[in-house]
N, C-alpha and C positions, 0 to 999 in steps of 0.2 A: 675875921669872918671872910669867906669865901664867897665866890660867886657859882653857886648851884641852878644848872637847867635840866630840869625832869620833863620831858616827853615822851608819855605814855599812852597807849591805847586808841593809836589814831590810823585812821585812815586818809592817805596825803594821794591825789591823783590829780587827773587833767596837766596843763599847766600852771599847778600850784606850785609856790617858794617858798618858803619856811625859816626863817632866821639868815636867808641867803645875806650873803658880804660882812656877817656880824663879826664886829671887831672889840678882842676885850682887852683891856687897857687894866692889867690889875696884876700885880705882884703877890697876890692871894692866891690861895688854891684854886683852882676851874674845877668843877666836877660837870660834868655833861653824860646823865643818863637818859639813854634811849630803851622803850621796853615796848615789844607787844606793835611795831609798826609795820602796817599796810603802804608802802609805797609803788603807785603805777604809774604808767605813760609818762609824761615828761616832766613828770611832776620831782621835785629838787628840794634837801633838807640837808641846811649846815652847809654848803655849796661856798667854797673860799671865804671859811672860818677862819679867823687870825687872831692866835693867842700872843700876846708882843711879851709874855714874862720870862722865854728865854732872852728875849734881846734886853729887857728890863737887869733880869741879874748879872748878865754880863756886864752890860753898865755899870754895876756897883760893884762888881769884881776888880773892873777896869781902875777903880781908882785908890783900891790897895796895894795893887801889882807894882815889883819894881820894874821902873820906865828902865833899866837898863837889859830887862827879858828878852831870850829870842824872840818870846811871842808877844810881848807887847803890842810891836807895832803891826800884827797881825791883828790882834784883837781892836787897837784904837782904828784901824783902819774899818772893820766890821760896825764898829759902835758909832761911828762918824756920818756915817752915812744915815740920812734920816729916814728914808723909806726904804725896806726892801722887798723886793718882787719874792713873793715864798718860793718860786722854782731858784731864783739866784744866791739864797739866802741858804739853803737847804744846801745847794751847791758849791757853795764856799765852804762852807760848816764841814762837808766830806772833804773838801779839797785840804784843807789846815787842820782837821783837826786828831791827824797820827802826827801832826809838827807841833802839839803845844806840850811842852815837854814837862810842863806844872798839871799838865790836864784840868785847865780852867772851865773851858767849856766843854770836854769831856764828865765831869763832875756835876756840872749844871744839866745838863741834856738826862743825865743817869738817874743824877735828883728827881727831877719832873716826870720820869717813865718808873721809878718805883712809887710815888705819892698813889 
């Protein structure tokens, strides 16, 4: 079972926040539909969302792979790190990942954009 958020038929304004900093923590599907919304003035929905199940699969990737890989210690060094900032995160991800010659986290990343 998946974690599904249906937000429908709203009108969000003023300085309202809406789900702002929600962090999901699930190796399950995300489905997040938005239908039918009214957003004005400084008003904020879904505002640094953070889904960890790319970082989650690569973890369990991590621990099939042979430790003798180019990109091993590319990947253990991403996976090590306990928090990442989404802009550094994002930015690693481009920087390594035309060098993971297994396409680890190419395949994961592809995974989660056809679901």
């Amino acid at each position: 079972m998946g974690i599904e958020i249906n937000i429908s038929d709203l009108n969000i304004s003023g300085d309202a926040e809406i789900l702002n900093k929600t962090k999901i923590r699930s190796n399950s599907d995300v489905d997040i539909d938005l239908k039918h919304l009214d957003i004005n003035g400084n008003a904020k929905l879904l505002n640094n969302l953070e889904v960890d199940s790319v970082l989650n699969e690569l973890r369990q990737k991590e621990q099939s792979m042979d430790i003798n890989s180019a990109e091993y210690p590319q990947i253990k060094r991403i996976t090590s790190q306990n928090q990442w900032n989404k802009d550094d995160f994002v930015g690693c991800v481009m920087k390594h990942i035309s060098e993971f010659s297994q396409g680890v986290l190419a395949s994961i990343v592809a995974n989660l954009l056809t679901k």
